[in-house]
BAGU-726916 format. One record per residue (C-alpha): chain; residue in one letter; x, y, z. Coordinates in Angstrom, 1 decimal. Each point is the difference from the previous one (the first is absolute). Example, Ala and Ser with C-alpha at 12.3 -4.5 7.8 and 13.67 -1.06 7.14 Angstrom:
% residues 2
R kette rest      X      Y      Z
R     A    a   12.3   -4.5    7.8
R     A    s    1.4    3.4   -0.7
% end
This chain:
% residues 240
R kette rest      X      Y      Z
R     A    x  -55.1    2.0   46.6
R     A    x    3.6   -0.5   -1.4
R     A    x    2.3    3.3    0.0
R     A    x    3.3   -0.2   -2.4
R     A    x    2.8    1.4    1.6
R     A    x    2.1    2.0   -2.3
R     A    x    3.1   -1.8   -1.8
R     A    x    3.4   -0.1    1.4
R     A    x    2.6    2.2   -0.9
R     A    x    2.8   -2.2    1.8
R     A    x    0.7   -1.3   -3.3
R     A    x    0.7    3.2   -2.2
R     A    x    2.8    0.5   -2.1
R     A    x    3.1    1.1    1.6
R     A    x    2.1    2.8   -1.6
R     A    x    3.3   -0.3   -0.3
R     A    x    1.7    3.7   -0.7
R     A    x    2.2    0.6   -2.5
R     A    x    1.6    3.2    1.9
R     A    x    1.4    0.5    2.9
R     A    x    0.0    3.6    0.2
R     A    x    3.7    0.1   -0.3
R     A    x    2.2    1.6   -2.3
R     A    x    2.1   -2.3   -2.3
R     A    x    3.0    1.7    1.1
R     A    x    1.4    2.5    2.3
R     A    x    2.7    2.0   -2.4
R     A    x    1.3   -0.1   -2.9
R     A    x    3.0   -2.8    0.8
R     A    x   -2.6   -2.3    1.2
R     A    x   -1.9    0.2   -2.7
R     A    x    2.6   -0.6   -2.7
R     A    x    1.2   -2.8    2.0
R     A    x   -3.4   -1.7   -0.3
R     A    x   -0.3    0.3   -3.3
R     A    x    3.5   -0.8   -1.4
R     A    x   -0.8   -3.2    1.8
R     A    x   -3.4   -0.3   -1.4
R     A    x    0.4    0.1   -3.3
R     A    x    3.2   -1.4   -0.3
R     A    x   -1.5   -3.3    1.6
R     A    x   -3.1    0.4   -2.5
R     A    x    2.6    0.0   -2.2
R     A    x    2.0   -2.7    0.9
R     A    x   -3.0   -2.3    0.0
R     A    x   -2.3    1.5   -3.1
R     A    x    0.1   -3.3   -1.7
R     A    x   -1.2   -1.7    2.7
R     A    x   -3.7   -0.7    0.0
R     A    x   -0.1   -1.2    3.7
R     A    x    1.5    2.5    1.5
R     A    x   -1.2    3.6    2.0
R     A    x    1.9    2.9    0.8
R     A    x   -1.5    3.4    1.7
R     A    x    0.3    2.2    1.9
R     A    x   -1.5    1.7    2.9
R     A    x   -2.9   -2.1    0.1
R     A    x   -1.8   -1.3    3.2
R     A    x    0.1   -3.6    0.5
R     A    x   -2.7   -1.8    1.7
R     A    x    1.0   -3.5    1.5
R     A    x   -2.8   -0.9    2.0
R     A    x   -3.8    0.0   -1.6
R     A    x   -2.3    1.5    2.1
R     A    x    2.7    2.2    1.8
R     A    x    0.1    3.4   -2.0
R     A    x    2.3    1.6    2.9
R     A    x    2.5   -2.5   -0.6
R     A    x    2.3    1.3   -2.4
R     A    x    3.3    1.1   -1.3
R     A    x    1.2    2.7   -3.2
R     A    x    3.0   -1.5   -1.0
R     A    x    2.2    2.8   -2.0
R     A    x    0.8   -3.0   -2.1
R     A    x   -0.9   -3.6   -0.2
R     A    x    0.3   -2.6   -1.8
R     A    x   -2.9   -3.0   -0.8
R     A    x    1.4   -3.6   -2.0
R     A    x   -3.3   -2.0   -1.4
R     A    x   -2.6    2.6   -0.3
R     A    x   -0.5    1.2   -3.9
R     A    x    0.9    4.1   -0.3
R     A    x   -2.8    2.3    0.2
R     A    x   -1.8    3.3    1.9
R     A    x   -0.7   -0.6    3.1
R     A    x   -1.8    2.1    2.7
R     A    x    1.6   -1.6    2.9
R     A    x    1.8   -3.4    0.2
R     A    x   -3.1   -2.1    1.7
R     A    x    2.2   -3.5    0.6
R     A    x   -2.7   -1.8    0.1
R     A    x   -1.3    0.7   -3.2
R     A    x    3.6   -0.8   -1.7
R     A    x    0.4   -3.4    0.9
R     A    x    0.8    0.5    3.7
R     A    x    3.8    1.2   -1.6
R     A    x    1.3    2.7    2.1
R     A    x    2.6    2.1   -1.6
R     A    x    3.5   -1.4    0.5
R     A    x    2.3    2.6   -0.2
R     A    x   -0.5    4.2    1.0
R     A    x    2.0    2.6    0.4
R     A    x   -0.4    2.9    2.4
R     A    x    1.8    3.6   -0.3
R     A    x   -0.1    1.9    2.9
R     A    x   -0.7    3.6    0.2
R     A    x    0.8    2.5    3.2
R     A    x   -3.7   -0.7    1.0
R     A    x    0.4   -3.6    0.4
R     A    x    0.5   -1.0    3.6
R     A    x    1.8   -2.7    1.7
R     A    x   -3.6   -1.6    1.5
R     A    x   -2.1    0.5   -3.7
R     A    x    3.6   -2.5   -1.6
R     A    x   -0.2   -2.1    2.7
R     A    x   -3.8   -0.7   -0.6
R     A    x    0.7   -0.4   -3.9
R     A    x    3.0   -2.6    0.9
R     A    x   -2.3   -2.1    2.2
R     A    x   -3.3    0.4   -2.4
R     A    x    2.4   -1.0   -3.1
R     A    x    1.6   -2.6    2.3
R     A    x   -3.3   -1.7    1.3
R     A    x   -1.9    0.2   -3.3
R     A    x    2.9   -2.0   -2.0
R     A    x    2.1    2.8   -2.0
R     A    x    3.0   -2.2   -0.8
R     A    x    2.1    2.7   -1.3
R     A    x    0.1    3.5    1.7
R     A    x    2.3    3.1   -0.6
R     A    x    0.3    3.2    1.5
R     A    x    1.8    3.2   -0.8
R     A    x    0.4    3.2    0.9
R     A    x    1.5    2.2   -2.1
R     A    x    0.5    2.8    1.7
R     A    x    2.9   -1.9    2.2
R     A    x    0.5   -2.4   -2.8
R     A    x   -1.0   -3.3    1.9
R     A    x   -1.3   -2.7   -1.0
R     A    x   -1.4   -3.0    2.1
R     A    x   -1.3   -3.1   -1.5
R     A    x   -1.5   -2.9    1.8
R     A    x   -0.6   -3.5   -1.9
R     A    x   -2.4   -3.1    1.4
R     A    x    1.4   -2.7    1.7
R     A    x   -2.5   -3.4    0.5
R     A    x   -2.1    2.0    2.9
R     A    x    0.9    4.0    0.2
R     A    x    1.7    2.5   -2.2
R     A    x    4.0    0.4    0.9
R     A    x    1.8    3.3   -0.4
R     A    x    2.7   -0.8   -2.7
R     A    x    3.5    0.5    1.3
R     A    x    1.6    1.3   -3.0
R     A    x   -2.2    2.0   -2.0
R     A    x    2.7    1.4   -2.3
R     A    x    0.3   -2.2   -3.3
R     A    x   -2.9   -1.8    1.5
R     A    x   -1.9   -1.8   -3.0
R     A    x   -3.8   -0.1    0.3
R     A    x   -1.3   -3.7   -0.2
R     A    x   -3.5    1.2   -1.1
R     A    x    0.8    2.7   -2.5
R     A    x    3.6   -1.0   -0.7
R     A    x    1.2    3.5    0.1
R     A    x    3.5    1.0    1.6
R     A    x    0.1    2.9    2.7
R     A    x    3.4    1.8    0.4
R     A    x    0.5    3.5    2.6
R     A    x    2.2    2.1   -0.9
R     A    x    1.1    3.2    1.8
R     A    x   -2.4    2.3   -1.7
R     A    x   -2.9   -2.4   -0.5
R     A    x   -1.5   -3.5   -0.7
R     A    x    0.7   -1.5   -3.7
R     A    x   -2.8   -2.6   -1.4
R     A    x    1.7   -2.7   -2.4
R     A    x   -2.7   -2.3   -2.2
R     A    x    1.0   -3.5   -0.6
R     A    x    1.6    1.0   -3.1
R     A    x    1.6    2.7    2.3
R     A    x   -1.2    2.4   -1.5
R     A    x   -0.7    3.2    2.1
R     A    x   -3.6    1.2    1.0
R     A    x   -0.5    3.2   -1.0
R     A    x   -2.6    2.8    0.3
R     A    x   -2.7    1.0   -2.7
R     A    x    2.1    3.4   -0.8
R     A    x    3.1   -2.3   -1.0
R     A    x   -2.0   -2.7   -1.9
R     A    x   -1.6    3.1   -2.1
R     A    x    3.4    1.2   -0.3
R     A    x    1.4   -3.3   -1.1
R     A    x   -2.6    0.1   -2.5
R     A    x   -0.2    3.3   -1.7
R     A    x    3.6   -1.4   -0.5
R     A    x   -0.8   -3.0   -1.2
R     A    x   -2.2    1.6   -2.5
R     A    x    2.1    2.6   -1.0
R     A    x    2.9   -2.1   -1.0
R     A    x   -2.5   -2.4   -2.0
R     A    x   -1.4    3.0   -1.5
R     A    x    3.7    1.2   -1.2
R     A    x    0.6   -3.7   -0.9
R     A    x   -2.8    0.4   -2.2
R     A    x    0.7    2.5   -1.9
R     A    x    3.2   -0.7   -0.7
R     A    x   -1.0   -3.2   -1.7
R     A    x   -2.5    2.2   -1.7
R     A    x    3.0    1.9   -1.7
R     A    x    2.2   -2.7   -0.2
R     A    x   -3.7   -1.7   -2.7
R     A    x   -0.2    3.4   -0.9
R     A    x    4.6    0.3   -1.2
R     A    x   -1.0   -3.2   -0.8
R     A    x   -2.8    0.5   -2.8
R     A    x    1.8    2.9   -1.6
R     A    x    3.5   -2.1   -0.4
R     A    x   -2.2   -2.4   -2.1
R     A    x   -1.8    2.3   -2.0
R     A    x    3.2    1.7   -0.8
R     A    x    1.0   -3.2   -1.0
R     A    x   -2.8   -1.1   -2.2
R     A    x    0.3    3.9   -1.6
R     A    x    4.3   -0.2   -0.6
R     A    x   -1.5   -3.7   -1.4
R     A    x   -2.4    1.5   -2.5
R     A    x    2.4    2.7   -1.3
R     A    x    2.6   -2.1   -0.7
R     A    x   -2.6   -2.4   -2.0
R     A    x   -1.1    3.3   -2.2
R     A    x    3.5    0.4   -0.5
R     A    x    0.6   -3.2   -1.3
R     A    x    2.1   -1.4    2.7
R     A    x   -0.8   -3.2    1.7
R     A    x    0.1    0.8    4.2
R     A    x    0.2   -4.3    0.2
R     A    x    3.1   -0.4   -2.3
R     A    x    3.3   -0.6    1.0
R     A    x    1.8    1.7   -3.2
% end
């Protein structure tokens, strides 16, 4: 008598969470740090087919190793086509791990959780990796030499070779230049910028609408001073 021993589940699916169970941010400064950074790279790169910005979103290196895994506040991903995402799983996007993330620290970061980011982002091939914390307005950066990641010596006026963007401290806070060197700004200032924006064109507007409008009336004034003079037998084309 043959007995058929029930299939294996060795070979299930594994599931990769797209949580952590963490907050994005811890306050309000954190947050508006992440996303001034976030959307101003989205920005910076919105014409750009092959390239992915997010934010706060686990990244998975390893297949088969859910527990390994990092949140960058920011990162940044060159050859992978834009898109939602879940999580980053690398293996699904071309083996590419993200080259450059930022990190803002928050009072409930400690020194042991960054050091555990620095070596995770250093042994899993971030080329490109900047910290700040805002709240003693440092930054840190460190950059990939052939083997390890390097902290940069002078991080003020330090060009990113990835993103091309310019950081500059100054005594109140860190400035973000674009390659056109143009400042990164937050969402509140952009909307600002274009209420602005379309205000004046609205004015702009209507003033060439009068001006058609001063316009229309000079001619048919015109064409009326024109036809009076004709009833009156006077020619408005001769010279005499």
């Amino acid at each position: 008598m043959t007995i058929q021993l029930p299939l294996s589940q060795t070979n299930s699916e594994i599931v990769y969470p797209d949580s952590d169970g963490q907050p994005m941010a811890d306050n309000t400064i954190q947050f508006r740090w992440i996303t001034v950074i976030h959307y101003n790279l989205a920005w910076l790169f919105a014409n750009n087919a092959e390239v992915f910005v997010a934010g706060d979103l686990l990244w998975y290196p390893v297949e088969n190793n859910r527990k390994l895994r990092q949140a960058p506040d920011v990162m940044v991903v060159f050859g992978v086509p834009k898109g939602d995402r879940g999580s980053y799983q690398q293996w699904k996007e071309n083996n590419i791990a993200p080259q450059v993330v930022f990190e803002i620290l928050s009072p409930g970061n400690t020194p042991k959780e960054m050091e555990r980011k620095l070596l995770f982002y250093d042994r899993y091939e971030v080329e490109e990796y900047y910290l700040y914390d805002p709240q003693k307005n440092s930054l840190t950066g460190w950059f990939r030499s052939e083997l390890f990641l390097e902290r940069i010596d002078e991080i003020n006026g330090f060009v990113s070779p990835r993103l091309g963007i310019r950081f500059e401290l100054t005594a109140e806070t860190l400035m973000l230049y674009r390659p056109d060197e143009q400042p990164f700004t937050d969402y509140i200032e952009v909307q600002q910028q274009l209420e602005v924006a379309e205000n004046r064109a609205i004015i702009a507007e209507e003033q060439l609408q009068q001006e058609r409008q001063e316009k229309e009336i000079a001619q048919e004034r015109a064409k009326r001073l024109e036809q009076l003079l004709r009833e009156a037998g006077i020619d408005p084309e001769s010279n005499g």
